[in-house]
C-alpha positions in Angstrom: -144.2 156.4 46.9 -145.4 155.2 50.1 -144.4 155.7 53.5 -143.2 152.7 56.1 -142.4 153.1 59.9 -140.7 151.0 62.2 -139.6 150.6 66.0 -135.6 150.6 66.2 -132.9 150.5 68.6 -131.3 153.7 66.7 -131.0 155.8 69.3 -128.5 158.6 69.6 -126.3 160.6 66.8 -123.7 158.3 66.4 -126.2 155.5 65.9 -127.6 158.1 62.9 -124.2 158.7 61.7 -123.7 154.8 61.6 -127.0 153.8 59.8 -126.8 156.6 57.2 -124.3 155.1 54.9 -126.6 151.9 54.7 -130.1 153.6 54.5 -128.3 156.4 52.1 -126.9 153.8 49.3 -130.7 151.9 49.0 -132.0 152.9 45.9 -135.7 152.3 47.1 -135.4 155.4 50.1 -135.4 158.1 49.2 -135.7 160.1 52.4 -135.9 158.8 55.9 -135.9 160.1 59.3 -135.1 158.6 63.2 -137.1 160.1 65.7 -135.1 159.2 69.1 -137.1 161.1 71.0 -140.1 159.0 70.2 -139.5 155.7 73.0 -139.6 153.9 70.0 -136.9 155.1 68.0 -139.0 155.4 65.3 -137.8 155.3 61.8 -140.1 156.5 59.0 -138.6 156.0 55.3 -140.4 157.4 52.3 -139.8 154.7 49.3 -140.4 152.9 45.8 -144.4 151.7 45.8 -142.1 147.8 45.7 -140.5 148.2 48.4 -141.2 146.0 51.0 -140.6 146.3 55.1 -138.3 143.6 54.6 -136.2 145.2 52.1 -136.0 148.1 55.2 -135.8 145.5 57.7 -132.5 144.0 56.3 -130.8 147.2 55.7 -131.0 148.5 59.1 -130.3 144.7 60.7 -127.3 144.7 58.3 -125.9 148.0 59.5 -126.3 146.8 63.4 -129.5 147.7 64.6 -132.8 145.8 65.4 -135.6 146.9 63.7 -139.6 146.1 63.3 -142.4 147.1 61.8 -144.9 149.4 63.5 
């Protein structure tokens, strides 16, 4: 398992309640977290070693949100 952590635009509850469906069905994560009161709405997911950040990437940008690597 390895960590990965990006900068988002996630950055309320209902922008959590929104992305969780997406980030929740990904067999690679298996946990993440939003910190929105980091100014860079960090997400951190913990995931597969062969999973790539653009595997995360495309998730998040799928469910609505921006999204880049840290």
């Amino acid at each position: 398992m390895k960590k990965l952590t990006f900068t988002t635009n996630i950055n309320c509850g209902n922008c959590i309640k929104s992305v969780t469906p997406w980030l929740n069905q990904s067999d690679e994560i298996e946990e993440w977290s939003v910190d929105t009161a980091n100014p860079q709405k960090t997400l951190t997911t913990v995931v597969e070693d062969s999973t790539t950040p653009e595997t995360i990437i495309e998730i998040v940008t799928k469910a609505g949100f921006s999204i880049q690597p840290l």
